[in-house]
C-alpha positions as CSV (number, residue, x, y, z in Angstrom):
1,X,1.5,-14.0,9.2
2,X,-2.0,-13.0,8.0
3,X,-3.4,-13.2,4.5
4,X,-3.4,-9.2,4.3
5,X,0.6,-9.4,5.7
6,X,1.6,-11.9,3.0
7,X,0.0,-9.9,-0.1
8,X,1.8,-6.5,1.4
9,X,4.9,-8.6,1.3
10,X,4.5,-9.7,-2.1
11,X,3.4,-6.4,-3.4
12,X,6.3,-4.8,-1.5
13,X,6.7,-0.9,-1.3
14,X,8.3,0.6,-4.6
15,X,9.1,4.0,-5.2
16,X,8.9,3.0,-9.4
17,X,5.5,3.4,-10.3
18,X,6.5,1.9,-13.7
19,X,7.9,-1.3,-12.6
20,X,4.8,-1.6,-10.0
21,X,2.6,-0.8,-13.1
22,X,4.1,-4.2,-14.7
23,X,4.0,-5.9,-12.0
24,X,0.5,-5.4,-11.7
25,X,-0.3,-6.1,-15.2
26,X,1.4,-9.2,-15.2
27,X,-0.3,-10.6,-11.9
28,X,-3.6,-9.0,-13.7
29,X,-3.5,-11.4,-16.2
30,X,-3.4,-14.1,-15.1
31,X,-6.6,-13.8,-13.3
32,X,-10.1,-14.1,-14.0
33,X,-12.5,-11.0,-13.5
34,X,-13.5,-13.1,-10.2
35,X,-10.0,-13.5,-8.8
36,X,-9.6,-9.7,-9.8
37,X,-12.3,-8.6,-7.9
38,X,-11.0,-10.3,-4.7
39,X,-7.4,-9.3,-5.3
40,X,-9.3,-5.7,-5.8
41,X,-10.9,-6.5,-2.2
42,X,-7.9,-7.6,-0.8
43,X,-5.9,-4.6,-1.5
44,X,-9.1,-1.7,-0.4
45,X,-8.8,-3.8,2.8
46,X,-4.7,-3.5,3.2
47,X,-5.2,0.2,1.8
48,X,-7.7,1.1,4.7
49,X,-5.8,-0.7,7.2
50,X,-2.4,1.3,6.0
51,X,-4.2,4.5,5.8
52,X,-5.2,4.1,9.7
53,X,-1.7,2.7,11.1
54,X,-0.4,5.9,9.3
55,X,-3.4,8.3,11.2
56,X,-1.7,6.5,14.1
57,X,1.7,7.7,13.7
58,X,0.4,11.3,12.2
59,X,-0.8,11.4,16.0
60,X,1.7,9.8,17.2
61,X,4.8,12.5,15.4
62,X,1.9,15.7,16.6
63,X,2.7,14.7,20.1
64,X,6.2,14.4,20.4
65,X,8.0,17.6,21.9
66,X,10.4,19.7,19.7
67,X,13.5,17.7,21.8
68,X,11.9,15.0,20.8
69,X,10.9,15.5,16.7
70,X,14.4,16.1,16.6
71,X,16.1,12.9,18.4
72,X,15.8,9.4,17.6
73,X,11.9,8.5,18.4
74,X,11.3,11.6,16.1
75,X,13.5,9.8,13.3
76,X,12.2,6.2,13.9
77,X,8.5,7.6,13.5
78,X,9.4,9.2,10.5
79,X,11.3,7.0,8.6
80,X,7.8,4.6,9.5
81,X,5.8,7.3,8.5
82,X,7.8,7.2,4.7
83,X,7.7,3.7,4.6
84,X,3.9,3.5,4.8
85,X,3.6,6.6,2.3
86,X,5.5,4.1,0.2
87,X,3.7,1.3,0.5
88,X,0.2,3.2,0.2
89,X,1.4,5.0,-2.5
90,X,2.9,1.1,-4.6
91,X,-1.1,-0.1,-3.5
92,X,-2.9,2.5,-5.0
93,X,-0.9,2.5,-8.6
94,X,-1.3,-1.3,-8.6
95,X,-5.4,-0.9,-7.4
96,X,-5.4,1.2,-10.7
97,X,-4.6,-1.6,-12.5
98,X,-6.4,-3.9,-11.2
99,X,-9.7,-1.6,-11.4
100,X,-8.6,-1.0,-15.4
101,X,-8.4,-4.9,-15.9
102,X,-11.5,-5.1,-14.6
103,X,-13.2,-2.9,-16.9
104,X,-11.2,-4.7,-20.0
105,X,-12.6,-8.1,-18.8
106,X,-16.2,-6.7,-18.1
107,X,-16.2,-5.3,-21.9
């Protein structure tokens, strides 16, 4: 497992923005504004890659027929498509706190 694989295990997906809120904040401080900025780096980087694996699948779920939306390779590339959504979704309110510890520890 890669670096980026490891941190998007750690971070899991969450639907509970408040609990990924605190974790955040937690993890937040206890780093410097240095190890902030590459956690901050880290996460733009998963974000981005996440973002495109889910283009694939948009793609992937427009050329499927009806028969097929409908049956099981419809429903497995669905329930992947709401798992990334998920996962994009627990990364960005956790980049939001990362980005507001930044600006604490800058001032």
């Amino acid at each position: 497992m890669g670096l980026l694989d490891d941190l998007t295990n750690l971070m899991g997906a969450s639907t509970n923005t408040e609990q990924d809120k605190k974790e955040a904040a937690a993890e937040a401080a206890k780093l410097d504004l240095n190890g902030l900025k590459d956690l901050i780096a880290k996460v733009t980087a998963m974000l981005a890659g996440k973002n495109t694996e889910l283009a694939g699948l948009q793609e992937k779920l427009k050329g499927l027929s009806a028969m097929d939306l409908l049956g099981d390779k419809g429903g497995d590339l669905k329930d992947q498509v709401a798992k990334l959504l998920s996962m994009i979704s627990t990364l960005k309110t956790k980049l939001g706190v990362y980005e507001e510890a930044v600006k604490d520890k800058q001032a």
